[in-house]
One Martini backbone bead per residue (centre of mass of N, CA, C, O) as a GRO file, in nm:
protein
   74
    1UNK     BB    1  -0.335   1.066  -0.099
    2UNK     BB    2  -0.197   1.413  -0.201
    3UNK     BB    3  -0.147   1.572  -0.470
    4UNK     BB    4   0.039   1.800  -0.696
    5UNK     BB    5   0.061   2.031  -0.945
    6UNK     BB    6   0.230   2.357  -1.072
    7UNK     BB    7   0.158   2.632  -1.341
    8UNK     BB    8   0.184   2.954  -1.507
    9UNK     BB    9  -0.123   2.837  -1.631
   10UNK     BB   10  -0.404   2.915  -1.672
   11UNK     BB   11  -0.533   2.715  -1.822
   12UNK     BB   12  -0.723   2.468  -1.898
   13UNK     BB   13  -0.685   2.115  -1.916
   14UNK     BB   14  -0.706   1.857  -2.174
   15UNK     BB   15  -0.810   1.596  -2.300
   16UNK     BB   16  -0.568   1.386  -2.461
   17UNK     BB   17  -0.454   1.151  -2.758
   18UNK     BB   18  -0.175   1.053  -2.871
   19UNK     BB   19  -0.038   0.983  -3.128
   20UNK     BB   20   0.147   0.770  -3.152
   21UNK     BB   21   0.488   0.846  -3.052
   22UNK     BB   22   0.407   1.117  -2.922
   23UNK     BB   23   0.494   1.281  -2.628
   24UNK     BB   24   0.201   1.393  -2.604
   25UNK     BB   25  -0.141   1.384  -2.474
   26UNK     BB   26  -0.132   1.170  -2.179
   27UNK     BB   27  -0.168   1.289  -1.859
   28UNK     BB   28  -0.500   1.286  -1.841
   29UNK     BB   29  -0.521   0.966  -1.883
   30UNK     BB   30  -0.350   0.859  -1.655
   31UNK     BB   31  -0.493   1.015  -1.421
   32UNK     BB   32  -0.756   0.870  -1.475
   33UNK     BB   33  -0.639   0.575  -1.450
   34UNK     BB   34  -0.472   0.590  -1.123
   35UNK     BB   35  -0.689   0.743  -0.974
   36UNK     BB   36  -0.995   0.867  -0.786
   37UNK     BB   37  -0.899   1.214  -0.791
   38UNK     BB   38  -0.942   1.468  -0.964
   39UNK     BB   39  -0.826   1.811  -1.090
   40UNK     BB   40  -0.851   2.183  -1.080
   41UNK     BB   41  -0.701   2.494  -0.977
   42UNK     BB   42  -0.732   2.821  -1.004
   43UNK     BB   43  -0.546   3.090  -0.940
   44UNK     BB   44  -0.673   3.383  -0.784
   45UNK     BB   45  -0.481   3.560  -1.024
   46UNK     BB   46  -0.425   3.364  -1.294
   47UNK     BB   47  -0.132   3.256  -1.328
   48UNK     BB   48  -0.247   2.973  -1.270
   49UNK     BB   49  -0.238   2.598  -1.176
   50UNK     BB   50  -0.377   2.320  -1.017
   51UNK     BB   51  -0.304   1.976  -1.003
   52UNK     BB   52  -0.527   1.743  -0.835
   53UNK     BB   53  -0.475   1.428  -0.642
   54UNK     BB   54  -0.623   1.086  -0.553
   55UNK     BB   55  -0.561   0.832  -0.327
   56UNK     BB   56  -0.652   0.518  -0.229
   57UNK     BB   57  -0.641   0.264  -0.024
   58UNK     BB   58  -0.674  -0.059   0.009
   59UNK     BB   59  -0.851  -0.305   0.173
   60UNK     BB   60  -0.511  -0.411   0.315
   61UNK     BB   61  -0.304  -0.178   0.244
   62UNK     BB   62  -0.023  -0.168   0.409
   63UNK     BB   63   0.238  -0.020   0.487
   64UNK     BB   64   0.444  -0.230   0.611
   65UNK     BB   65   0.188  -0.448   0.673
   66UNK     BB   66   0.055  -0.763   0.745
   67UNK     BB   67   0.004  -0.823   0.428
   68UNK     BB   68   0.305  -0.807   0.351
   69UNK     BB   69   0.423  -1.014   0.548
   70UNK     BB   70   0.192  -1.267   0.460
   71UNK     BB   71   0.341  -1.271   0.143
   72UNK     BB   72   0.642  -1.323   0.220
   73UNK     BB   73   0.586  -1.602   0.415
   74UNK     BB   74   0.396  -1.761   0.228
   0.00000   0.00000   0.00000
């Protein structure tokens, strides 16, 4: 599943963690902490940025596939 967000920020996004129960500054480490893949991709205008994450799915989960089925069932 290849997923990510775009907005109008030249810069580069930097991981940082944010002290106490401040609202920001942890969004680039939640991203690297459930993803298998992720980057930066600046847009070739400069006028903005996507970041872009990649999940792999686990072997034998599939969506709604018999390993579902037969945990339901069991």
């Amino acid at each position: 599943m290849d997923r990510g967000g775009a907005d109008g920020c030249p810069e580069l996004p930097a991981r940082a963690i944010g002290e106490g129960l401040e609202i920001g500054g942890r969004g680039l480490v939640i991203v690297d902490a459930v993803t298998d893949r992720w980057g930066v991709t600046v847009h070739p205008d400069g006028q903005g940025r996507t970041v872009w994450f990649e999940c792999q799915p686990s072997p034998g989960d599939g969506q709604f596939g018999e390993s579902a089925g037969e945990a339901v069932g069991a």
